[in-house]
PyMOL Python script that loads the backbone (N, CA, C, O; Angstrom):
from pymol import cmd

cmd.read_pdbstr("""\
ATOM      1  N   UNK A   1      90.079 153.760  79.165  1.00  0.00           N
ATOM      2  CA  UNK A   1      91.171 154.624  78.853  1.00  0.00           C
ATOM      3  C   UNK A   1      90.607 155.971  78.393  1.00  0.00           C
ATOM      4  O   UNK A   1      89.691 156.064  77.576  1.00  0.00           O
ATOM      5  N   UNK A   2      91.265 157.084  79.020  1.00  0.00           N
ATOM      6  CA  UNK A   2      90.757 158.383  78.385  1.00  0.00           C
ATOM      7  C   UNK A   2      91.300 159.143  77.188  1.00  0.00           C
ATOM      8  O   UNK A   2      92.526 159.099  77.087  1.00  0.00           O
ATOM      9  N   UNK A   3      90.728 159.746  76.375  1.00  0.00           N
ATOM     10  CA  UNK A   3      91.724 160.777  75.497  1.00  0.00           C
ATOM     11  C   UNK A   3      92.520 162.240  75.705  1.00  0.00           C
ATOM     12  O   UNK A   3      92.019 163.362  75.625  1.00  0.00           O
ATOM     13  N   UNK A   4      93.556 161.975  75.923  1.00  0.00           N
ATOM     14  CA  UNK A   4      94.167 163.271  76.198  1.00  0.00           C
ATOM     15  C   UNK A   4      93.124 164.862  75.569  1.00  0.00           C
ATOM     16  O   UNK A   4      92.108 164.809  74.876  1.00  0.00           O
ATOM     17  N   UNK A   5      93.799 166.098  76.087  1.00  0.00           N
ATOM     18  CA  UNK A   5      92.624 167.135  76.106  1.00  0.00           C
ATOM     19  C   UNK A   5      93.237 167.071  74.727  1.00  0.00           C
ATOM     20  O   UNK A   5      94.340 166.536  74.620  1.00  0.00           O
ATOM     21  N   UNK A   6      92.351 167.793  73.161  1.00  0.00           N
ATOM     22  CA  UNK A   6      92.413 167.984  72.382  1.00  0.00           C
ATOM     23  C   UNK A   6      92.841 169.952  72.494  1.00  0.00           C
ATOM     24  O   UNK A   6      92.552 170.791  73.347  1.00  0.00           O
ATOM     25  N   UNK A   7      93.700 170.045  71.068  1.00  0.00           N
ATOM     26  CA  UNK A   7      93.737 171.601  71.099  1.00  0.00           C
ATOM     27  C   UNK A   7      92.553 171.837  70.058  1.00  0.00           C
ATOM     28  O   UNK A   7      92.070 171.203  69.120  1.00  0.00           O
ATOM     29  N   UNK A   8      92.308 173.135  70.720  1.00  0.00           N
ATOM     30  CA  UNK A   8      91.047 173.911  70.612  1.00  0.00           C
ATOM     31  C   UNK A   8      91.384 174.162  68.460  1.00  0.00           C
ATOM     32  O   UNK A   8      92.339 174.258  67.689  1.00  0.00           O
ATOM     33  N   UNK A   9      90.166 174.158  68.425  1.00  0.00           N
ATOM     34  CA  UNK A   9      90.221 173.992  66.651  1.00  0.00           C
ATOM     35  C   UNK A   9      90.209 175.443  66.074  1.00  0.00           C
ATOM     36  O   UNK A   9      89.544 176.445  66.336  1.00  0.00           O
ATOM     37  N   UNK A  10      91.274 175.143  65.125  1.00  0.00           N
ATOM     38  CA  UNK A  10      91.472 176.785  64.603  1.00  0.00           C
ATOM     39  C   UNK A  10      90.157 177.605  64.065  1.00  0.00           C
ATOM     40  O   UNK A  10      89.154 176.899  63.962  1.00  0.00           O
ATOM     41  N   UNK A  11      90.012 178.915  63.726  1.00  0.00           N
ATOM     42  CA  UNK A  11      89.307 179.634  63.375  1.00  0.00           C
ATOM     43  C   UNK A  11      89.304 180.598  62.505  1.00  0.00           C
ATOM     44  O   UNK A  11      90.117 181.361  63.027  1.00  0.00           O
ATOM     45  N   UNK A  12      88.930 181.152  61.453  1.00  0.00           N
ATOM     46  CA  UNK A  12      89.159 182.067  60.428  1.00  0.00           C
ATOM     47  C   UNK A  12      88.809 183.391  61.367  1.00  0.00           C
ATOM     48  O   UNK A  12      88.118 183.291  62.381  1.00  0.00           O
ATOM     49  N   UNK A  13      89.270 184.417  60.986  1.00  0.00           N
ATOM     50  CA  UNK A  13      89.099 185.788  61.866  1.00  0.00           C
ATOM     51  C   UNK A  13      88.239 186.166  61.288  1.00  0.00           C
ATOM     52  O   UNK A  13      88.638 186.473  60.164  1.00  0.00           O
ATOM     53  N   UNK A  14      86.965 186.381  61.430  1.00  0.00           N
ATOM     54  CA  UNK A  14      86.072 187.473  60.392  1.00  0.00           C
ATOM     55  C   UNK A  14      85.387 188.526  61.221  1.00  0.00           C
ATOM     56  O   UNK A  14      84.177 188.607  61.431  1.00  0.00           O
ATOM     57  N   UNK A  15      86.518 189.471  61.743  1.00  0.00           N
ATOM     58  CA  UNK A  15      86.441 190.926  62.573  1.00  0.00           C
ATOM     59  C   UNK A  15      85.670 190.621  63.546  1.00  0.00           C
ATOM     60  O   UNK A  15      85.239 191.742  63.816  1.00  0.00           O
ATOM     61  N   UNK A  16      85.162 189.899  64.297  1.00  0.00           N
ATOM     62  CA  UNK A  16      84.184 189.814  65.107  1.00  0.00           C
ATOM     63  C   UNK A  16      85.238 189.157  66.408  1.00  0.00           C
ATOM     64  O   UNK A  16      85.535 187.982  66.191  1.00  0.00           O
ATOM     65  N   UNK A  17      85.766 189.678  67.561  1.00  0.00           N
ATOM     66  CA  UNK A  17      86.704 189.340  67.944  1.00  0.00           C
ATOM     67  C   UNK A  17      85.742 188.035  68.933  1.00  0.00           C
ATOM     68  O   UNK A  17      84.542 188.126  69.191  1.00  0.00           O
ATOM     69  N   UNK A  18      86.582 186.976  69.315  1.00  0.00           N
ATOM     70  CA  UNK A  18      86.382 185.772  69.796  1.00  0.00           C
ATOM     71  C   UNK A  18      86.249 186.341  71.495  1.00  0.00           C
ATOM     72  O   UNK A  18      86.510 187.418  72.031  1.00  0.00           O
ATOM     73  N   UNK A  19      85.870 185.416  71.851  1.00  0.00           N
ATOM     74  CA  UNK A  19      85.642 185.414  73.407  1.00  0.00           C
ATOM     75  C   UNK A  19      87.133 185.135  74.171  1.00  0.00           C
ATOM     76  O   UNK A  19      87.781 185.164  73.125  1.00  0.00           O
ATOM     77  N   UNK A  20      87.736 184.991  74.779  1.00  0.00           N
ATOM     78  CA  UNK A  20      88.803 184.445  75.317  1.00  0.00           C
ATOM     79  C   UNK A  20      88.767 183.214  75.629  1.00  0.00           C
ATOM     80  O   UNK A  20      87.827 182.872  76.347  1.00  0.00           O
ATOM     81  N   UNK A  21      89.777 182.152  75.193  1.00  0.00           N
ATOM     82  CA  UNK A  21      89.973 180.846  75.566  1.00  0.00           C
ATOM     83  C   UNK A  21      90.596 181.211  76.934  1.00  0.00           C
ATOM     84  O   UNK A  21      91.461 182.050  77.184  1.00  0.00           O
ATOM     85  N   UNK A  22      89.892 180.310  77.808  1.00  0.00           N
ATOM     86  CA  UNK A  22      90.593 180.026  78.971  1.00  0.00           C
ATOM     87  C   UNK A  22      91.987 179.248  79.208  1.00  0.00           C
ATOM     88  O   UNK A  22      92.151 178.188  78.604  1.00  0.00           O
ATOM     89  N   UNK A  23      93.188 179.824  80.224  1.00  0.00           N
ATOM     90  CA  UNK A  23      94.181 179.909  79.585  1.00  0.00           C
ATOM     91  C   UNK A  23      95.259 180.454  79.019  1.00  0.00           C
ATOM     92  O   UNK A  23      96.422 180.156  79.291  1.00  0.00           O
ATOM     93  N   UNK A  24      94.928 181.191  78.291  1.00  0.00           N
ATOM     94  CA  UNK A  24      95.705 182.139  77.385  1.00  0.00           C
ATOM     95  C   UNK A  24      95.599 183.453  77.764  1.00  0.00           C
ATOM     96  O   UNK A  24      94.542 183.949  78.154  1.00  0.00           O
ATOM     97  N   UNK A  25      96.531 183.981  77.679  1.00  0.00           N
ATOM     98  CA  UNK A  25      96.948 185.539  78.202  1.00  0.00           C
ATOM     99  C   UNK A  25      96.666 186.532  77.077  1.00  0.00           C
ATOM    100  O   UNK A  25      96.868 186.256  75.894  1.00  0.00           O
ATOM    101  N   UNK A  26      96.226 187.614  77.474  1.00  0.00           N
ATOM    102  CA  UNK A  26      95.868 188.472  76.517  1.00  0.00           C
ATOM    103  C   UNK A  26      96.980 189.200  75.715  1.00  0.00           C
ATOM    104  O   UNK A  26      97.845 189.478  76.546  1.00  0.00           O
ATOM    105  N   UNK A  27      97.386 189.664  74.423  1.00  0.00           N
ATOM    106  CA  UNK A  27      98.541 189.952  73.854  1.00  0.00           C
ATOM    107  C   UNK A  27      98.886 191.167  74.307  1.00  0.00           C
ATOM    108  O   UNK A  27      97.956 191.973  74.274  1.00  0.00           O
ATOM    109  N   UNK A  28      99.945 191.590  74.733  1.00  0.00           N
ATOM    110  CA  UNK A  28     100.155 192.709  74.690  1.00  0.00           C
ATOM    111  C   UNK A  28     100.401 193.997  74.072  1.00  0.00           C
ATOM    112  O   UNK A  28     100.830 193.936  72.919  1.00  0.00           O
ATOM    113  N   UNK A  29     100.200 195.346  74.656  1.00  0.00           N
ATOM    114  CA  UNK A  29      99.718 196.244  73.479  1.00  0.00           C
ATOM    115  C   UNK A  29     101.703 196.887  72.976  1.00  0.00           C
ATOM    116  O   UNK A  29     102.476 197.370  73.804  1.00  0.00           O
ATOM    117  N   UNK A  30     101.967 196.712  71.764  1.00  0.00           N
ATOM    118  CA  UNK A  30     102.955 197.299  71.354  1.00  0.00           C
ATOM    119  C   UNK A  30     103.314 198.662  72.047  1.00  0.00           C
ATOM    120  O   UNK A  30     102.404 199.251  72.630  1.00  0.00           O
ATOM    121  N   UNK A  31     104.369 199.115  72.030  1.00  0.00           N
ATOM    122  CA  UNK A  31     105.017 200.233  72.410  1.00  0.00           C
ATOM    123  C   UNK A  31     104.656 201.341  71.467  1.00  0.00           C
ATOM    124  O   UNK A  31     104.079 200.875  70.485  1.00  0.00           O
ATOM    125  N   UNK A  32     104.803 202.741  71.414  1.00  0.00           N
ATOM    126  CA  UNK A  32     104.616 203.701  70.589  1.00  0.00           C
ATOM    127  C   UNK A  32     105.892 203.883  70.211  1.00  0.00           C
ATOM    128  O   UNK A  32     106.911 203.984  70.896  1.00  0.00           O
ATOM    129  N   UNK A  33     105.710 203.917  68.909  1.00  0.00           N
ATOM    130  CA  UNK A  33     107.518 204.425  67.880  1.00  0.00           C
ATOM    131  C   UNK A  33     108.274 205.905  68.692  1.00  0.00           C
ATOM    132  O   UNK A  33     107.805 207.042  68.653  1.00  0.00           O
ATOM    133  N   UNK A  34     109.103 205.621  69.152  1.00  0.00           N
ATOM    134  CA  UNK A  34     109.604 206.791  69.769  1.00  0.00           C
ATOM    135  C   UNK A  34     110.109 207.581  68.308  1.00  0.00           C
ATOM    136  O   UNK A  34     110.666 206.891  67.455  1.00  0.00           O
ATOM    137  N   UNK A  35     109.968 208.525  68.150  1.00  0.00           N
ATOM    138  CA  UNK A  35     110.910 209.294  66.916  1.00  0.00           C
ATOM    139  C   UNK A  35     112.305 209.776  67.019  1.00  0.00           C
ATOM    140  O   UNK A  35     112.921 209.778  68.085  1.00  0.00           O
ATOM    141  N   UNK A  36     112.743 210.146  66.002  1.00  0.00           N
ATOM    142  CA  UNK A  36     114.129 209.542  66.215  1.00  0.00           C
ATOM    143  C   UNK A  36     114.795 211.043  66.230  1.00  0.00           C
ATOM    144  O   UNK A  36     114.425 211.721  65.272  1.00  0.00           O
ATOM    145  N   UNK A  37     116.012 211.914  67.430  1.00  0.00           N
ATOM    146  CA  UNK A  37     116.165 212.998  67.068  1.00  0.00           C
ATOM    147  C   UNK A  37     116.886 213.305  66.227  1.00  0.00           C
ATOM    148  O   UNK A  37     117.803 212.530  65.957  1.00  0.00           O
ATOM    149  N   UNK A  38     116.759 214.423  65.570  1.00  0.00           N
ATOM    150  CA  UNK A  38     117.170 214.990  63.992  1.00  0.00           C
ATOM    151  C   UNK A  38     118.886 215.508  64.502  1.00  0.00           C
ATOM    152  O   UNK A  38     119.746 214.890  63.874  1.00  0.00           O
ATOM    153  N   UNK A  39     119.278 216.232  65.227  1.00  0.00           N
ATOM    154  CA  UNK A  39     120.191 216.537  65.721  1.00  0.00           C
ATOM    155  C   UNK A  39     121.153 216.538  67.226  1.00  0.00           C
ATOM    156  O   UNK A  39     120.307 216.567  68.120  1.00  0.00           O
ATOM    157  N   UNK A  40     121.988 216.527  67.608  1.00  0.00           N
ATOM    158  CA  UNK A  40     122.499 216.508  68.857  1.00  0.00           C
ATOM    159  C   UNK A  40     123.811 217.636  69.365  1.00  0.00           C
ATOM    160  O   UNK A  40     124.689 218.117  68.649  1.00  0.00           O
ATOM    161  N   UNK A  41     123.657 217.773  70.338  1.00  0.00           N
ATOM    162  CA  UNK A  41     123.750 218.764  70.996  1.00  0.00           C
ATOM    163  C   UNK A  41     125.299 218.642  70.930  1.00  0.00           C
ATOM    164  O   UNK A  41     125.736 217.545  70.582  1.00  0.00           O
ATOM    165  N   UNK A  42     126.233 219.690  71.240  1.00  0.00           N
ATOM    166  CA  UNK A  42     127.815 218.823  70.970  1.00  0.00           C
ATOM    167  C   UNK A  42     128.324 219.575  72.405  1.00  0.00           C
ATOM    168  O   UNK A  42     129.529 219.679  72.636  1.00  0.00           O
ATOM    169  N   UNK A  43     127.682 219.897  72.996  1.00  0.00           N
ATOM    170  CA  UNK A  43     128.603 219.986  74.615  1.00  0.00           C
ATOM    171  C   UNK A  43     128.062 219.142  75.386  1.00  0.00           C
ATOM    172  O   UNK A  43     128.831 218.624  76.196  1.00  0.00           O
ATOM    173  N   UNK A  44     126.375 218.639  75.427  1.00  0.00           N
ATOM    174  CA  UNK A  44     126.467 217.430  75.923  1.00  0.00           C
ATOM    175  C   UNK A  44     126.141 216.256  75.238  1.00  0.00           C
ATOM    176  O   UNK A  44     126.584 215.273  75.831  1.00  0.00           O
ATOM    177  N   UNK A  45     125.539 215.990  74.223  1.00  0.00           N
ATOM    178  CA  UNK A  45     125.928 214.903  73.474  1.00  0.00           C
ATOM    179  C   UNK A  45     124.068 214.523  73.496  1.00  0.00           C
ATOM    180  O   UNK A  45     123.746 213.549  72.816  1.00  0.00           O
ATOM    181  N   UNK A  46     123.098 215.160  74.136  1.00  0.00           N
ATOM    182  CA  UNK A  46     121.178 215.128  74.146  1.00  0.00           C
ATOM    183  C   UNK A  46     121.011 215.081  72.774  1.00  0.00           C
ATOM    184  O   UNK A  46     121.783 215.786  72.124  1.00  0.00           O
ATOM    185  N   UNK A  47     119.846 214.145  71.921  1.00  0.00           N
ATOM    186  CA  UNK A  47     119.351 214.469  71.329  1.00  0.00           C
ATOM    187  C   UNK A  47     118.341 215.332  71.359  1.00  0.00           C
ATOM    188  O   UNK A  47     117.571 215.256  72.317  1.00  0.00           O
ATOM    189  N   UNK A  48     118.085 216.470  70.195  1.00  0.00           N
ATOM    190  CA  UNK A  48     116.645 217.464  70.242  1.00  0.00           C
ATOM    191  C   UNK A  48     116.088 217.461  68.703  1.00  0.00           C
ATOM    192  O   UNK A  48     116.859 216.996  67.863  1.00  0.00           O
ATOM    193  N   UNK A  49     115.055 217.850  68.346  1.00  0.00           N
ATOM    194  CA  UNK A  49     114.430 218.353  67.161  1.00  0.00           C
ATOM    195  C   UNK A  49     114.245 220.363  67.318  1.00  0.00           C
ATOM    196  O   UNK A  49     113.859 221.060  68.256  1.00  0.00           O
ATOM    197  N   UNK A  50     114.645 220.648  66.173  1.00  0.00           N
ATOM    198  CA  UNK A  50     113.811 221.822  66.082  1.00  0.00           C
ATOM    199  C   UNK A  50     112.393 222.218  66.156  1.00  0.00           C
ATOM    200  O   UNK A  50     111.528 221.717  65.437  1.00  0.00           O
ATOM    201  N   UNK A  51     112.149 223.232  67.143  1.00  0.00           N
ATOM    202  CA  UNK A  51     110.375 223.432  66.985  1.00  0.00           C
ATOM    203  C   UNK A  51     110.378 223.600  65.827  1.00  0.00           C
ATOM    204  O   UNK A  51     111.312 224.130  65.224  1.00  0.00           O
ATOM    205  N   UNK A  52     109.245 223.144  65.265  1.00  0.00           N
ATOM    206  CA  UNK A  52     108.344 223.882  63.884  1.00  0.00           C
ATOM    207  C   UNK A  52     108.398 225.331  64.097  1.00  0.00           C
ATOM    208  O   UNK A  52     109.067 226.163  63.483  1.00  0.00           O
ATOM    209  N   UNK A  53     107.544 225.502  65.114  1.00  0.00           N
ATOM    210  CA  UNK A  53     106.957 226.847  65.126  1.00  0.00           C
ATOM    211  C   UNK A  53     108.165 227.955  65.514  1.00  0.00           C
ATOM    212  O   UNK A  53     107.966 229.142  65.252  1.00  0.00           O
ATOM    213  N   UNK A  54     109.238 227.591  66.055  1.00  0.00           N
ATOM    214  CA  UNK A  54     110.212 228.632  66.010  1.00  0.00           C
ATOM    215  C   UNK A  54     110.344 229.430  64.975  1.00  0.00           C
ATOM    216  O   UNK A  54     110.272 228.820  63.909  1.00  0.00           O
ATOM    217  N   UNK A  55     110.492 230.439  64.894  1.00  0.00           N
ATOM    218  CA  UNK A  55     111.015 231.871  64.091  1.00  0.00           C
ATOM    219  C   UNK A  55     112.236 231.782  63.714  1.00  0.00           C
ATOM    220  O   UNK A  55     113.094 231.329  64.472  1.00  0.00           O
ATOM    221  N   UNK A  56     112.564 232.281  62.239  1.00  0.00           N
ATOM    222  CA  UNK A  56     114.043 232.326  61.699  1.00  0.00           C
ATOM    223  C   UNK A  56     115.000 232.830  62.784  1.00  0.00           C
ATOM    224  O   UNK A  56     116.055 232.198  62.744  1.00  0.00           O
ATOM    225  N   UNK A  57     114.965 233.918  63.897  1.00  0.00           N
ATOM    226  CA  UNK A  57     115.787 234.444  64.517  1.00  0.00           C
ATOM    227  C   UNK A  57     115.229 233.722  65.601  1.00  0.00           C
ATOM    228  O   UNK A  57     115.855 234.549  66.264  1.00  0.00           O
ATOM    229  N   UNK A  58     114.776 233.134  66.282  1.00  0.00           N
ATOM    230  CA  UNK A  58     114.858 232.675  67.619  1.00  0.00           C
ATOM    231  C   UNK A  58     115.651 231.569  67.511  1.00  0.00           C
ATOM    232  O   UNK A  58     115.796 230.731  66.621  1.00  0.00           O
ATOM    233  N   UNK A  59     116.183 231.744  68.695  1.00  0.00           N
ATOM    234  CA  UNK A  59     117.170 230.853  69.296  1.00  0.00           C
ATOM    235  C   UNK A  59     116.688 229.565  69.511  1.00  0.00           C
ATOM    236  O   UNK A  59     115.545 229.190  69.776  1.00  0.00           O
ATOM    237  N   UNK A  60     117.902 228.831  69.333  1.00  0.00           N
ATOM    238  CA  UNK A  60     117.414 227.359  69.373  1.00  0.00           C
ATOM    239  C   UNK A  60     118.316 226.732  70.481  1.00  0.00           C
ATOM    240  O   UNK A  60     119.523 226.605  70.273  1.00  0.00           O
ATOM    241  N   UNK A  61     117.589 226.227  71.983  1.00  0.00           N
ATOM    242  CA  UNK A  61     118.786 225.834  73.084  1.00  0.00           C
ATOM    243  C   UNK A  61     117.965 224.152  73.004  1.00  0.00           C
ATOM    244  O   UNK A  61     116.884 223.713  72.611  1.00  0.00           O
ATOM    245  N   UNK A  62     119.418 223.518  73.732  1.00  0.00           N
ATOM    246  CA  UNK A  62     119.228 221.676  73.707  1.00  0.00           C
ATOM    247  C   UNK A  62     118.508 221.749  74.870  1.00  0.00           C
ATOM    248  O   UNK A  62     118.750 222.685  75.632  1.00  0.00           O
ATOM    249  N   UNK A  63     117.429 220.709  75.235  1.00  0.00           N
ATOM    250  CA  UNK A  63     116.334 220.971  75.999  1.00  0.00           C
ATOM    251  C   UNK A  63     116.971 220.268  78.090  1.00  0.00           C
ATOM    252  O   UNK A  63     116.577 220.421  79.246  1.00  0.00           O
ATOM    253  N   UNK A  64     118.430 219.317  77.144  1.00  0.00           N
ATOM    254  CA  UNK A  64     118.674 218.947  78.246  1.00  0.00           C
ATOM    255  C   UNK A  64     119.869 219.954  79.201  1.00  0.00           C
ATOM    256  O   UNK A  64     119.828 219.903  80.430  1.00  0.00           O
ATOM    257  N   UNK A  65     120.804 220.761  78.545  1.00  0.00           N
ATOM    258  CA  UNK A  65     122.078 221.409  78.796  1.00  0.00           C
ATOM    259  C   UNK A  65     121.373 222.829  79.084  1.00  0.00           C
ATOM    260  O   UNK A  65     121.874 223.457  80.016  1.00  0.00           O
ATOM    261  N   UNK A  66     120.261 223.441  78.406  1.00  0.00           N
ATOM    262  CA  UNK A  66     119.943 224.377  77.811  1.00  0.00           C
ATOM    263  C   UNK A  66     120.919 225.320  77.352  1.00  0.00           C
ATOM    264  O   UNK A  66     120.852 226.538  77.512  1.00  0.00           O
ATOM    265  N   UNK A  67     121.760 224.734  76.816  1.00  0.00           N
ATOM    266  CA  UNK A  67     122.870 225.556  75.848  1.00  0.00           C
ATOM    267  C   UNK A  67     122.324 226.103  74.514  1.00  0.00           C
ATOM    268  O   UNK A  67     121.494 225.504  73.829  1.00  0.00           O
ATOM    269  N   UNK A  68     122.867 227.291  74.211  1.00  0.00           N
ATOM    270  CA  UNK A  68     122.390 228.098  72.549  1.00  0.00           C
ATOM    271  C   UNK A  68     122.933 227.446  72.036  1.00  0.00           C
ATOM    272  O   UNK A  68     124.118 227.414  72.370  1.00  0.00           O
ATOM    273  N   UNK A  69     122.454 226.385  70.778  1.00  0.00           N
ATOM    274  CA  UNK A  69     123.227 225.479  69.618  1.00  0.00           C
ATOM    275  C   UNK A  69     122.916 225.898  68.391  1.00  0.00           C
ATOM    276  O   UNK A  69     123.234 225.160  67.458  1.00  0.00           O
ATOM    277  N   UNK A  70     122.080 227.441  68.043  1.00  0.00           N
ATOM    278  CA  UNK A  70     122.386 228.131  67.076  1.00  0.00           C
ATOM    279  C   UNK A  70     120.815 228.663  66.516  1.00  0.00           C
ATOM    280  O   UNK A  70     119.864 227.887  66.619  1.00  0.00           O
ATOM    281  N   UNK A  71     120.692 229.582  66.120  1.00  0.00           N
ATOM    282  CA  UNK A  71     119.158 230.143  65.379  1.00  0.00           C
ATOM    283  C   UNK A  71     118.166 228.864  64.461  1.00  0.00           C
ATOM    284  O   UNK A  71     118.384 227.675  64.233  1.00  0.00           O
ATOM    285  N   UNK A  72     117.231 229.621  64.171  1.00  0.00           N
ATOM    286  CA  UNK A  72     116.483 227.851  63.967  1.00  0.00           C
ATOM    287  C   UNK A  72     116.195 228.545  62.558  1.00  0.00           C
ATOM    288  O   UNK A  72     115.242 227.976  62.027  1.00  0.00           O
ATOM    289  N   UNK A  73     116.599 229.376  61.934  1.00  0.00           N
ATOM    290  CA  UNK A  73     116.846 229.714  60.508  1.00  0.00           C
ATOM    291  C   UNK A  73     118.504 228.888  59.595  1.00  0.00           C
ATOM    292  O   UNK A  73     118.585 228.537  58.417  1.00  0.00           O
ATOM    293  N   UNK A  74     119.529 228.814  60.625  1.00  0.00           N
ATOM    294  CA  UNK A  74     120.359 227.939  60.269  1.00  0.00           C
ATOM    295  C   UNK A  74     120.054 226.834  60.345  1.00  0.00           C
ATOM    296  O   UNK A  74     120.828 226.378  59.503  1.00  0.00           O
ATOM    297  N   UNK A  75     119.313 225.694  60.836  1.00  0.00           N
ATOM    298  CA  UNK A  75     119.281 224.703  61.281  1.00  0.00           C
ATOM    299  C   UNK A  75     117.615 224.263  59.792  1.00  0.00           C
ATOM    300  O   UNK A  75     117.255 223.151  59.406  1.00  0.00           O
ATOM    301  N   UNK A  76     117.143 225.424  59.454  1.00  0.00           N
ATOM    302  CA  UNK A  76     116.641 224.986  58.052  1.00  0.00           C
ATOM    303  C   UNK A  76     117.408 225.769  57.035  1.00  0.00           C
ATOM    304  O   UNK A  76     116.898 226.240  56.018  1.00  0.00           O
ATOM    305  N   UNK A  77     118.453 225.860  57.316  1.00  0.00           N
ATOM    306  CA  UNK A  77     119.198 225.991  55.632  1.00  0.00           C
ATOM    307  C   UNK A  77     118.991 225.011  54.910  1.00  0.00           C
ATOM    308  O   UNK A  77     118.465 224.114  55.570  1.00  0.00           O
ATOM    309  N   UNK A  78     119.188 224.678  53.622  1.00  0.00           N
ATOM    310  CA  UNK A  78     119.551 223.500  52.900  1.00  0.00           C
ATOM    311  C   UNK A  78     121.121 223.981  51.587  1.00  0.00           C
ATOM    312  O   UNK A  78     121.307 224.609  50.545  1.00  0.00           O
ATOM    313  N   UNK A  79     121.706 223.341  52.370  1.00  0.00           N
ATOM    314  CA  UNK A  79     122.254 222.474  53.416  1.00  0.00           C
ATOM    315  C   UNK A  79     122.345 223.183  54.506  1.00  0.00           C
ATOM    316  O   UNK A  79     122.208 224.402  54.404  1.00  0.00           O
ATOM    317  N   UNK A  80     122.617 222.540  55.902  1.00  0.00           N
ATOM    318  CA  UNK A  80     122.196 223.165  57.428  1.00  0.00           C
ATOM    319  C   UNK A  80     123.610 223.901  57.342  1.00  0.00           C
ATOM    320  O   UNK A  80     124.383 223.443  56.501  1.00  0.00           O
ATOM    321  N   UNK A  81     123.979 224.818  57.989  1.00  0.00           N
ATOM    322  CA  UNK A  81     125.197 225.952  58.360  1.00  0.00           C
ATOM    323  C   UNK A  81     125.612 225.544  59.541  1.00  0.00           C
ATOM    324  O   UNK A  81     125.282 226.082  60.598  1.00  0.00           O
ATOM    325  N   UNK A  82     126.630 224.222  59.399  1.00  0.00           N
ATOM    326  CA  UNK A  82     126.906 223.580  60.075  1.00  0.00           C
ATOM    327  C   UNK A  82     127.995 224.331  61.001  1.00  0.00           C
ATOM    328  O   UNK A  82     128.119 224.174  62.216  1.00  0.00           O
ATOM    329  N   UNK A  83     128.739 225.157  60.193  1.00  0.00           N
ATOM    330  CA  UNK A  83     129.806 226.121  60.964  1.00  0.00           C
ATOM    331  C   UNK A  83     129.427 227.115  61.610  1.00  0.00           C
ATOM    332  O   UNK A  83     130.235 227.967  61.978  1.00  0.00           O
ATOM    333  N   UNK A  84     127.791 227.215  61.936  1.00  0.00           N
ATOM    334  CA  UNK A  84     127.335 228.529  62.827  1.00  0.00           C
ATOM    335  C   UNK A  84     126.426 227.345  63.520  1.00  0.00           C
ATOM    336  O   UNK A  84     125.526 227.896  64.154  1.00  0.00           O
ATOM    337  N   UNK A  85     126.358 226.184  63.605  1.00  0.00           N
ATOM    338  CA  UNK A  85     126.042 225.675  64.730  1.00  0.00           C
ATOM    339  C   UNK A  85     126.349 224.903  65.819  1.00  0.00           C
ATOM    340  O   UNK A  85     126.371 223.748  65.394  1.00  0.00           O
ATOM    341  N   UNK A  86     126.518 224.904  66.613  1.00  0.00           N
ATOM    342  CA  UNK A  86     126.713 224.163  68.289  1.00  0.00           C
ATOM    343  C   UNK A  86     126.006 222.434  68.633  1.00  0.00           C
ATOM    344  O   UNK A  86     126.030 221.662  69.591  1.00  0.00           O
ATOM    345  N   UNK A  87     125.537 222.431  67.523  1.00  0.00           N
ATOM    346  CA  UNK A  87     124.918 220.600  67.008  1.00  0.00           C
ATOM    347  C   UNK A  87     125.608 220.122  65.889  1.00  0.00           C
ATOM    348  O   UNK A  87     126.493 220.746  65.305  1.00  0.00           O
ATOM    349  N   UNK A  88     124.998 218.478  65.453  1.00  0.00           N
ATOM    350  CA  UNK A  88     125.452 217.830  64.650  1.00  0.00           C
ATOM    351  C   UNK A  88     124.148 217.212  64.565  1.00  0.00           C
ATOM    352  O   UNK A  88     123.310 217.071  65.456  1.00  0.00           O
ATOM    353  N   UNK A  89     124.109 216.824  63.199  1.00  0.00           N
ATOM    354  CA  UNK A  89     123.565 215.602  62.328  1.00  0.00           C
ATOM    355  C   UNK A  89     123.045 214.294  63.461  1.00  0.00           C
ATOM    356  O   UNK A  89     123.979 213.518  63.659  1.00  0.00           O
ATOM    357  N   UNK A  90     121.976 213.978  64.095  1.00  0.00           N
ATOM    358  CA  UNK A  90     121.880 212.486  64.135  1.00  0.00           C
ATOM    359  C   UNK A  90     122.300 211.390  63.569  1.00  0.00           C
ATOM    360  O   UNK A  90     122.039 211.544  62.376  1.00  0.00           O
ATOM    361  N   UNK A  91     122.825 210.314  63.724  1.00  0.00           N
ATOM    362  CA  UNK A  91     122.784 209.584  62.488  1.00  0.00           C
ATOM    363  C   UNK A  91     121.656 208.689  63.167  1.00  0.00           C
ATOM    364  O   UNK A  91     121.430 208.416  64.346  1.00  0.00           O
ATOM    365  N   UNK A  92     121.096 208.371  62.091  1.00  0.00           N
ATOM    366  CA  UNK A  92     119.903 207.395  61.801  1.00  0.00           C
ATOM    367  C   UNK A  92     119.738 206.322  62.152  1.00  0.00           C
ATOM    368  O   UNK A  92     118.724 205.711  61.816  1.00  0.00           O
TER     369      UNK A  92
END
""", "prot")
cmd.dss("prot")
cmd.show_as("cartoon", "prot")
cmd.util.cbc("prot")
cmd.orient("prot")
């Protein structure tokens, strides 16, 4: 009579990565965190972020409509000058 195959005996990880058991599929590599956009566009509904590097007076257009949704000096107010802009709030 034979003994069925035994499973392979566990192992402590100590950084030294293992060889591959034959068998087993290699894990796959996670996705990259998409980031999440800060605002949206309100004629077509695109999310965008403000450049950093934009200037208080340059214009700020949605990357998908390319519509003007307002200067990128309003859009860092605190609080944003929501009534001189052509976006809204993301929600989260």
């Amino acid at each position: 009579m034979t003994e069925p195959p035994r499973r392979p005996i566990l192992r402590i990880k100590s950084g030294v990565s293992a060889p591959p058991m034959p068998g087993l599929r290699p894990a796959k590599p996670k996705p990259a965190v998409k980031a999440t956009p800060k605002w949206k566009c309100r004629p077509c509904g695109a999310g965008f972020d403000v450049p950093a590097e934009a200037g208080d007076e340059d214009a700020v257009r949605c990357p998908s409509c390319n519509a003007r949704v307002g200067r990128a000096a309003d859009f860092r107010a605190d609080p944003p000058l929501l009534e001189k802009l052509r976006a809204r709030p993301a929600k989260a």
